[in-house]
N, C-alpha and C positions, 0 to 999 in steps of 0.2 A: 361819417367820413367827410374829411374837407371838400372833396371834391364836390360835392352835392351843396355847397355852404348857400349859392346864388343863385339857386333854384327857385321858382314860384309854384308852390305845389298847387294854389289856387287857380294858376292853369292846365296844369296837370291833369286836375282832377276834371274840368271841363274837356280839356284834351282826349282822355281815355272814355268820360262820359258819353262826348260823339260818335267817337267811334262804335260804340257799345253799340247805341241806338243804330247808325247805320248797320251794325250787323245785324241786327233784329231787322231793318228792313230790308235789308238783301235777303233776308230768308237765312245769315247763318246760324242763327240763334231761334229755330225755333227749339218747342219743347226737348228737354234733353232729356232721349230713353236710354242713351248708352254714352259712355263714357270712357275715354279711351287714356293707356298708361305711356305712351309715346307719341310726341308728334315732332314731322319736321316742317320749321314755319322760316318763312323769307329772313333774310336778313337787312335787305335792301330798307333804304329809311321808311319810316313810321309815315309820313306822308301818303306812301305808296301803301302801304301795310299794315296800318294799325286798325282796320278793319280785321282782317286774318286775325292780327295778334290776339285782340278784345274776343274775338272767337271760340280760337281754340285754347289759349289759356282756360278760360271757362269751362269747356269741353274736357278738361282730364280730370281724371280721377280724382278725391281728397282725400289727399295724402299731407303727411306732415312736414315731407321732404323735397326737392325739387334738386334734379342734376342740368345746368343748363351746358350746350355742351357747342364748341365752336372751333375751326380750325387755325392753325398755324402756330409760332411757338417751338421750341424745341420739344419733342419727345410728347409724355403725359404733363399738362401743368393742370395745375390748383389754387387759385385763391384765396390765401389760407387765412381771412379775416374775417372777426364780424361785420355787415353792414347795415347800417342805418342809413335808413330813407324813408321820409315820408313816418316821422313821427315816430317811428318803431326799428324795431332792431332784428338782422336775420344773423341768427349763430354758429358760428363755425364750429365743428368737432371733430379735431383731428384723429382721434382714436376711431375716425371712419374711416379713414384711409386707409390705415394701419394694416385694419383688418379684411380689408380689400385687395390689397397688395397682390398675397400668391406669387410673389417674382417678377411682379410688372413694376418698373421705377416709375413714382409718381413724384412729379418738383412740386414743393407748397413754397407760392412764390408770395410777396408780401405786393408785386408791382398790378396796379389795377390794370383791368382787362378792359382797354376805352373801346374796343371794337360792340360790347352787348352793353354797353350803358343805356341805352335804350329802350332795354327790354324790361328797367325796374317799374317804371308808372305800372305797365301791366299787370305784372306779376301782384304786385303791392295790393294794388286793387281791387284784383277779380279771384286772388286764391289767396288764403290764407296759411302760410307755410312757417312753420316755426323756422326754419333752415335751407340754407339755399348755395348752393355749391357751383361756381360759372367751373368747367375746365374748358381748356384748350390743347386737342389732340393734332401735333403735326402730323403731314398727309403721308409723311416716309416711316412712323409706327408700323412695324409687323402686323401684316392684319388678323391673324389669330391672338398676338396681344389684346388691340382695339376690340377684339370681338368677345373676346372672355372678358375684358375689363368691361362693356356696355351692359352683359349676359350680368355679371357681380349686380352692376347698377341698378338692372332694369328688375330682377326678383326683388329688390327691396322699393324702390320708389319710383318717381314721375322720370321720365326724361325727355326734353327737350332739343332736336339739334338744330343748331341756326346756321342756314347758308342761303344764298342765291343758286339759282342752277347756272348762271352764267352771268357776266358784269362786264361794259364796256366794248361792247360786239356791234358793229352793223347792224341794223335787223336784217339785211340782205343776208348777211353770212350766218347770219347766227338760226336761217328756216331750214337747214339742217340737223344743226344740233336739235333744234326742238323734235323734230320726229323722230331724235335716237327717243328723248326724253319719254314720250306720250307712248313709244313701245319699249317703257324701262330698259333701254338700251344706255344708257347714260352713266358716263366712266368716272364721273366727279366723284373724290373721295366721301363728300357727308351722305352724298346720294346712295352708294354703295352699301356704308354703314347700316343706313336706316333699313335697307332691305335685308342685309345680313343677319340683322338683328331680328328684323322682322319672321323669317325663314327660321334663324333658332329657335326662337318666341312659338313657333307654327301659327302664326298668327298673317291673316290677308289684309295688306295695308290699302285704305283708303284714302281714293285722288280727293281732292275736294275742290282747288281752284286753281287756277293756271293762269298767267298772264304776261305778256310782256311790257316791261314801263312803258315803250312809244305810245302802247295805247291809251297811256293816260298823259302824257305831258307833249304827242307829237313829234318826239325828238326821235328820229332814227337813224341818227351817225354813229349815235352810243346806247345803246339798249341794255337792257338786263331782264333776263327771265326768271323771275321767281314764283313758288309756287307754295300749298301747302299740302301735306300728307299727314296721315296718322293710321294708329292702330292698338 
């Protein structure tokens, strides 16, 4: 894809390489006994993140598939293009949708999705996916929609969803939101999902790390809390 033309993957590859290691020494990469088919990982920049990301990428399942899954957009959207990055090519197959459908309108739109362009270094890297599908589900979807559509996804493949738990907040104002968060109180649509999903799944999702940016760059005018989960 053009978009990617002025790339230098030779940092890239140093870029995700760091990360790796730091997460082997924070201890998130030790031996891996269990291996999980869902995670929800930050969206907030790679700077902040690309520890988590190099992580739990790593950490699911291998699978051949990969649903990565983000908010906003009108309605169900889809990505409905091959992409090449990084040398190789992930394929799109629209007769998966098709048969996904059940009455749920899905857009296969051709316009790239710049909010998860960031998430490709990792993916490329640390998993090997012949196919890789970005959607984006607005937060006013019916949520018995979203939940049968995720249910469809999650028996067949990996799923991924990216968000922050909060963007742009005080830290003052925002040491409330966080104790809805830490007693899964927290009304944010991907947050929701991932537990709804989790619940149909019968499956008990694991915290793994919590943070807010001030604690890494000091800035506490504008904060953002993100986190990771899986299960």
């Amino acid at each position: 894809m053009w978009v990617f033309e002025d790339i230098d993957f030779d940092l890239v590859i140093e870029s995700v390489s760091a990360d790796v290691c730091n997460a082997q020494d924070s201890w998130y990469l030790p031996k891996i006994k269990q291996r999980y088919s869902v995670a929800f990982l930050p969206k907030i920049h790679h700077l902040y993140s690309g520890v988590l990301k190099s992580a739990w990428y790593k950490r699911l399942k291998q699978k051949n598939r990969l649903f990565v899954i983000s908010e906003w957009k009108t309605g169900i959207s889809v990505f409905n293009s091959d992409i090449l990055f990084m040398w190789q090519k992930w394929n799109f197959d629209d007769s998966i949708f098709d048969k996904l459908d059940d009455g749920i309108k899905i857009n296969k739109l051709s316009e790239w999705f710049q909010r998860i362009e960031s998430e490709l270094p990792y993916i490329r890297m640390l998993s090997e996916y012949d196919e890789i599908y970005f959607i984006e589900i607005w937060s006013r979807v019916k949520k018995d929609n979203v939940s049968k559509f995720l249910s469809n996804l999650h028996s067949l493949w990996n799923i991924v969803l990216l968000s922050d738990l909060y963007s742009d907040l005080p830290y003052s104002k925002s040491i409330t939101l966080d104790e809805k968060t830490l007693n899964w109180k927290n009304k944010m649509t991907v947050f929701e999902r991932f537990f709804s999903l989790a619940e149909k799944s019968k499956k008990k999702p694991r915290f793994i790390w919590y943070m807010n940016s001030s604690e890494l760059d000091w800035n506490t005018k504008s904060t953002t809390w993100f986190c990771t989960m899986v299960f």
